[in-house]
N, C-alpha and C positions, 0 to 999 in steps of 0.2 A: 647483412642488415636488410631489411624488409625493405620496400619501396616505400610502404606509405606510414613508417613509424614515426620521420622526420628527415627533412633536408638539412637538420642539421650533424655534423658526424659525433661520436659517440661520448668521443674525447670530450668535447664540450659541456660545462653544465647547462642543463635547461636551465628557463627561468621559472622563478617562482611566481606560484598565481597570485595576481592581483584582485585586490576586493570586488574592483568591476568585474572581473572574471569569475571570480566567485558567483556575484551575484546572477550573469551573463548564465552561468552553468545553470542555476537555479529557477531561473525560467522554464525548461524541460518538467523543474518540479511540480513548478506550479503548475503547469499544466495538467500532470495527471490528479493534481488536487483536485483541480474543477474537475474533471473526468469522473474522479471520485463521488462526489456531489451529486452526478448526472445520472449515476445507477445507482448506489446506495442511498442517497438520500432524495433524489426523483422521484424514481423510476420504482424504488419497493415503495414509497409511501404510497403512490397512484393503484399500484395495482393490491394492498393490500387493502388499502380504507377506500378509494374512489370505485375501485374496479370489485370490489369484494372475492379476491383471489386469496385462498387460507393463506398463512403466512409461512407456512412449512415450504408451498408449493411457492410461492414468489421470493421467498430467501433461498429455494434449493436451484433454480434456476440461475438466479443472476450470482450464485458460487460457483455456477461451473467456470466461468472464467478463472476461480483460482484452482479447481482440481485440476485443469491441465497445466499446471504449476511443474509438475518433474521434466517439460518441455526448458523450463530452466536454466537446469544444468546441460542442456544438449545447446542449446544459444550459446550459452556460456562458454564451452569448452570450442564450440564454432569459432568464437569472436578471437579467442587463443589464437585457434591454430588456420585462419580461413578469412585472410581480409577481404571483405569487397572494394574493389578499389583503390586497391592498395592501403586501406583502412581497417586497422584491425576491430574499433569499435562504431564510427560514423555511420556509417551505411548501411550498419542493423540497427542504428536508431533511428534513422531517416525513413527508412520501408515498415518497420516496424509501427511506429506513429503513424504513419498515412493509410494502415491497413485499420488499427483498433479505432480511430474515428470514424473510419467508412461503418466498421460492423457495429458501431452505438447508435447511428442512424438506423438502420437497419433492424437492433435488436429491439428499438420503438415501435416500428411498424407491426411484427408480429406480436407484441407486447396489447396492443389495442384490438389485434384477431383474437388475441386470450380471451381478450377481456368482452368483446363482442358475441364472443360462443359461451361463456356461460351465464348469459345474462338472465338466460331462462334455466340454469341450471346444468349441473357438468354434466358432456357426454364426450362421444367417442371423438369429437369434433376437436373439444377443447383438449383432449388427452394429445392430440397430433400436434397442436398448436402448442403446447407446455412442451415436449421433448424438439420442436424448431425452435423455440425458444431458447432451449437451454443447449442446442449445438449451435448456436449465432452468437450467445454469450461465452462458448469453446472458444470460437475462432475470435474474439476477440482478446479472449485468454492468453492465447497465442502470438499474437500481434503483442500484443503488452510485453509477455515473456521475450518476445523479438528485441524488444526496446531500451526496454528498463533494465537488463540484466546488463547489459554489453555498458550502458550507461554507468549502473554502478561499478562496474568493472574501469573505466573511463577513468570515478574516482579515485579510484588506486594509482591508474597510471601515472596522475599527473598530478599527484600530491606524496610528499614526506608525512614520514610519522609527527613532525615536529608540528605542523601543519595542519594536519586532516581534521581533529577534533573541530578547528574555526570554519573547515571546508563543510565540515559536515553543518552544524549549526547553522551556516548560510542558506546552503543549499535545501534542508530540512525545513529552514524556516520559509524557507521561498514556495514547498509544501503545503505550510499551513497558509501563505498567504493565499494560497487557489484554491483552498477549501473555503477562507473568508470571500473571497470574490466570486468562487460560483453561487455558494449560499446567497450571497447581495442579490446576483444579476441574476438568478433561479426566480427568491421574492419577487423582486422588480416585472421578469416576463410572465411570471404565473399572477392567474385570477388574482384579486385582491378582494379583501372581504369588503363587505357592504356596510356601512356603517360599523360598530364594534359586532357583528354574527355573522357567521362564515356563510356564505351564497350554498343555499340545495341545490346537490348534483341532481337536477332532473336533465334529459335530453338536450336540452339545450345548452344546461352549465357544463355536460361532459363533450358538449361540440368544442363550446370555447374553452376549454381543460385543455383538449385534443390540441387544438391549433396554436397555443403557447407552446405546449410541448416539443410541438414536430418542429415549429420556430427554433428553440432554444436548442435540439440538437442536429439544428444547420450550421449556427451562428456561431455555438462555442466550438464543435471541435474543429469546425476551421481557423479560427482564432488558436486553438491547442496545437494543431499541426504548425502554424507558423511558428508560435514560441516554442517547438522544439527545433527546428531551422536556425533560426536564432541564436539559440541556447549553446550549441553545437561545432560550427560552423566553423573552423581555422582551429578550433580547441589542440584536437589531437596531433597536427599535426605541429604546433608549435611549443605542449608543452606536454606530450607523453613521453612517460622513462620507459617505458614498455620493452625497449630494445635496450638501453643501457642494463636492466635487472636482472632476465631472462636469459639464464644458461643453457638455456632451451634456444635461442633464436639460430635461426641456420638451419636447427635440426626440427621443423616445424613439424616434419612426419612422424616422430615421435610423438608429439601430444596430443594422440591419441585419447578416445573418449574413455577405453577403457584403462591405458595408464594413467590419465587424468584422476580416473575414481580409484585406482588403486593409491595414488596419493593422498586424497581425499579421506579416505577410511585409513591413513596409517595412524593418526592419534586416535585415541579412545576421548579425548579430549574435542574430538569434532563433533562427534554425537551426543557428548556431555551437552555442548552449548548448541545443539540442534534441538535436542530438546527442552533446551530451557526457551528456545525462540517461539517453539511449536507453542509450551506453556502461558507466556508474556503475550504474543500476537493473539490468543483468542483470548485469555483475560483481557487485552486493551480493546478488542471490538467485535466481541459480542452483541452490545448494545446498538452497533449499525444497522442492522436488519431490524430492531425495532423503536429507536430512539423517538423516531418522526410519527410513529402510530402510538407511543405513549404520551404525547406532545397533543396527539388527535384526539383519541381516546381518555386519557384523563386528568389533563388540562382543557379539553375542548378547545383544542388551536386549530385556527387553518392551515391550510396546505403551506399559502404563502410566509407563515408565522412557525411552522415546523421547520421551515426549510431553512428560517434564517438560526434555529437551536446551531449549526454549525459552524455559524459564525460565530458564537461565542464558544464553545469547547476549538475553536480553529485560531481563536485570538487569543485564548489560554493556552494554549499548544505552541502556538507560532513564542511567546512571551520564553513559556518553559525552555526551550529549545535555543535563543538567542541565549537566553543568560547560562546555561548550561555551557553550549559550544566556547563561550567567551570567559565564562567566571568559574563555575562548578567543576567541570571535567579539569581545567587546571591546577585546581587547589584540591580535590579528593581524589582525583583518577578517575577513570572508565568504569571499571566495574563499581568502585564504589559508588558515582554516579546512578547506573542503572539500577542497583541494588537502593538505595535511596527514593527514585522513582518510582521501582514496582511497590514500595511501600505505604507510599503515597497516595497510590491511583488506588488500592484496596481499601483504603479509608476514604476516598473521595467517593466512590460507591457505596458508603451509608448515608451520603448526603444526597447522592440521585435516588437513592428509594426514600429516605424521608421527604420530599420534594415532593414525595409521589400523595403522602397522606397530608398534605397542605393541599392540595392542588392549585398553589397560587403558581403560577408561569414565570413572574422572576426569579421564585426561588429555585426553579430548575433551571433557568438561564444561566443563575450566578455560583449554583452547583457545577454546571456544565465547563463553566470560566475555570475555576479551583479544579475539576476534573482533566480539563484540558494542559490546564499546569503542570499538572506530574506528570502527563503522558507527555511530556515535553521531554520533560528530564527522562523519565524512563525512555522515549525514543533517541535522545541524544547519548546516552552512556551506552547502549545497549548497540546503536552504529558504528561507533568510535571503539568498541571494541569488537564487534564482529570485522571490520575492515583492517585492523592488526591481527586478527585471525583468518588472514589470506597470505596464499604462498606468491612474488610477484612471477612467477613463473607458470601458474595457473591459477590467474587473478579469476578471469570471466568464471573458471569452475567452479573454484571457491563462491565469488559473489553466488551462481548460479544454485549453489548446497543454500546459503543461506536467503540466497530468494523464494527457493523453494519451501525452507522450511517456515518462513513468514505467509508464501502464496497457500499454501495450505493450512497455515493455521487459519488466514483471514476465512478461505472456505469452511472451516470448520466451523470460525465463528460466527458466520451468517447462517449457514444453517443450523447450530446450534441457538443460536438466539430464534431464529425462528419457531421450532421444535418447539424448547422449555418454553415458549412465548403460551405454546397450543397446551402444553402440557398445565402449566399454571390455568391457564382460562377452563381445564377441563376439572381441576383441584379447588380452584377458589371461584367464589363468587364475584370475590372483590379484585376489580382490576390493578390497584395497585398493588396489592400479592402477585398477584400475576405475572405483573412487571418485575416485582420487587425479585422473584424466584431467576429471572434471569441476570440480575445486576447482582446480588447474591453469591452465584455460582462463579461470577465473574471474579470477585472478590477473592474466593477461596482459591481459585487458578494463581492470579497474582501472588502470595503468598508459595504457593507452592512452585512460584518460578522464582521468589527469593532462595530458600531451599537449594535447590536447584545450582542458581548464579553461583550460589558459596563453597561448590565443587568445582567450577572452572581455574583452571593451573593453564596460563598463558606462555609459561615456559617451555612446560611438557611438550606443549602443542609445538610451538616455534623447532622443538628439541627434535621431536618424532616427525617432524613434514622437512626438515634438512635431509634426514637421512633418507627418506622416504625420494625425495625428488633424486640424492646422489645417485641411489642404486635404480632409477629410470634414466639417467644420463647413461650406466654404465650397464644399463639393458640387464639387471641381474633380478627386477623385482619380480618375485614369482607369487 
């Protein structure tokens, strides 16, 4: 038995987690929720409408933090076989979050060089400064993959099947709570408009732009570094099964990265629901990369009035996601669940593009609320059964397949909403067409990740990753 799986012996049952515990885990969440906030909903709003950086160009930078997303499975399969500190998942979450708040401070600073070199128009200047840009949002890419993955990995260890649906729910919901709280304290430390019309960025308003900004990513990711400290902290070592599961422990030199993947690809059933992840992740956020510039653009909202759009698609998310984890996944199941969800969210997308031809602001608030709802439910089924589609014997790789195929869809979906954003504005005259071609496209994804769902066999997979793991015990997988 590993040193740092647990002091207690084997024989023993753990205990089961407590709601405080739950909740205790769910602080980590919350933090990368405001995290979230801080570059998708910040940071592209600023530098698309404030800084007038095309939108192709400021959603394809702040995705690179998800293209180094295959860094993933290489954490993942780490956190297995390579504890720090006698910790098989702690200690890549602790370094992991200390690195990705350093590089969001950081990815500000050149973010306002972007924006300073094309003011009189692009040159070679700002071409230098868009590719530092988007290796500073790698490295924070990186740090996340460090963090998050060992994390979700975490939740496997130290939860039953019986269990995890409420774990997840907590924990997801503690998500949306940090996307509601960064959107608050975002509003709160940004400009505020001036009587009911938002203040002209002349020099002066993009000084004080600047200096809320730079405030705001001192403030919160050192507040996000603590809540993963917190969140953390005695968890593994008092309630992972990690060593009780794993027929693997002892022989950690075995779980190698690439018997790891040869496990990993023995069902056809893992690439089934790979791809339906890749499908679902950029139907649910597409609209990130432009939701705050449709907010700008046409409803005529401020900075500090777009920013709080996340707090109601984050209050309808958090809402979906409780009663999901607690009501829905019990009484129809997991897939049915998710399969319910993505149905939802595709019909909740004719109501953010009609939104768009009202141009009143509540109705995309209360769009956003009903939107954030299904993406509730569709995030809660669709967890609760990607986490019964891990082997506990190569949990972190598993997690690490299915992070990846979420980290890459999100990049896809930020650059892709950016793109069709350029593409519609260069087709239609009218901005909410424009809009409307990217919420659209979203729709049809969704739909085609139901589809999709309705081929996954949970069996098969259980069936083919048994034998898959025997014949790596017995050194005969070729």
């Amino acid at each position: 038995m590993t040193a740092g799986d647990s002091t207690l012996p084997s024989s023993q049952p753990r205990p089961q987690l407590s709601l405080l515990t739950m909740f205790r885990l769910g602080l980590f969440q919350m933090g990368l929720g405001i995290m979230s906030i801080l570059t998708l909903g910040i940071l592209n709003r600023v530098m698309i409408k404030e800084l007038a950086i095309p939108a192709t160009i400021a959603a394809g930078t702040i995705a690179m933090h998800q293209f180094v997303a295959p860094a993933r499975l290489w954490f993942g399969q780490l956190s297995d076989a390579k504890p720090i500190g006698s910790y098989h998942r702690t200690g890549y979450i602790w370094i992991g979050s200390l690195l990705f708040t350093l590089a969001s401070f950081l990815a500000v600073q050149v973010m306002w060089q972007l924006g300073a070199s094309t003011a009189t128009g692009w040159s070679g200047l700002s071409t230098l400064w868009t590719i530092l840009l988007g290796l500073v949002f790698m490295l924070y890419g990186f740090a996340l993959s460090a963090s998050s993955t060992p994390f979700a990995a975490l939740l496997v260890d130290v939860t039953d099947e019986d269990n995890r649906s409420k774990v997840v729910g907590v924990v997801w919901s503690m998500l949306m709570v940090g996307i509601v709280i960064g959107a608050i304290l975002g509003s709160r430390l940004l400009p505020q408009p001036i009587g009911s019309t938002c203040q002209e960025l002349g020099s002066s308003d993009l000084t004080l732009l600047r200096s809320a900004v730079d405030r705001l990513f001192v403030i919160i990711p050192a507040i996000v570094f603590g809540l993963g400290l917190l969140a953390t902290i005695g968890v593994e070592k008092k309630y992972s099964r990690f060593t009780d599961r794993s027929s693997l422990v002892e022989r950690e030199d075995q779980i190698t990265l690439s018997r790891a993947l040869r496990v990993l690809t023995a069902s056809p059933q893992t690439g089934l629901f790979f791809t339906f992840l890749l499908f679902m992740t950029i139907s649910l956020f597409m609209q990130d990369a432009v939701m705050e510039s449709y907010g700008g653009q046409v409803f005529g909202m401020c900075v500090s009035d777009t920013t709080q759009l996340n707090a109601f698609w984050g209050t309808g998310t958090l809402l979906g996601i409780s009663l999901s984890g607690f009501a829905i996944v019990p009484r129809l199941g997991k897939k049915q669940t998710a399969r319910l969800g993505c149905i939802m969210v595709g019909l909740c997308l004719i109501l953010v593009i009609a939104a768009g031809f009202t141009a009143n602001p509540k109705f995309l608030q209360y769009g956003l609320l009903i939107f954030g709802f299904a993406s509730g439910v569709t995030t809660t089924g669709a967890i609760s059964l990607m986490l019964d589609l891990t082997a506990a014997e190569t949990a972190g790789t598993f997690i690490g397949a299915w992070g990846l195929a979420q980290a890459l869809a999100r990049a896809l979906a930020t650059v892709l909403g950016g793109a069709v954003l350029d593409i519609g504005k260069l087709l239609f005259t009218n901005l909410t067409l424009a809009y409307g071609l990217v919420f659209g496209i979203q729709a049809i994804g969704m739909f085609t990740a139901v589809w999709l769902l309705n081929r996954v066999n949970i069996n098969e997979f259980r069936t083919n990753t048994k034998a898959a793991i025997a014949a790596v015990m017995e050194g005969e997988l070729d």
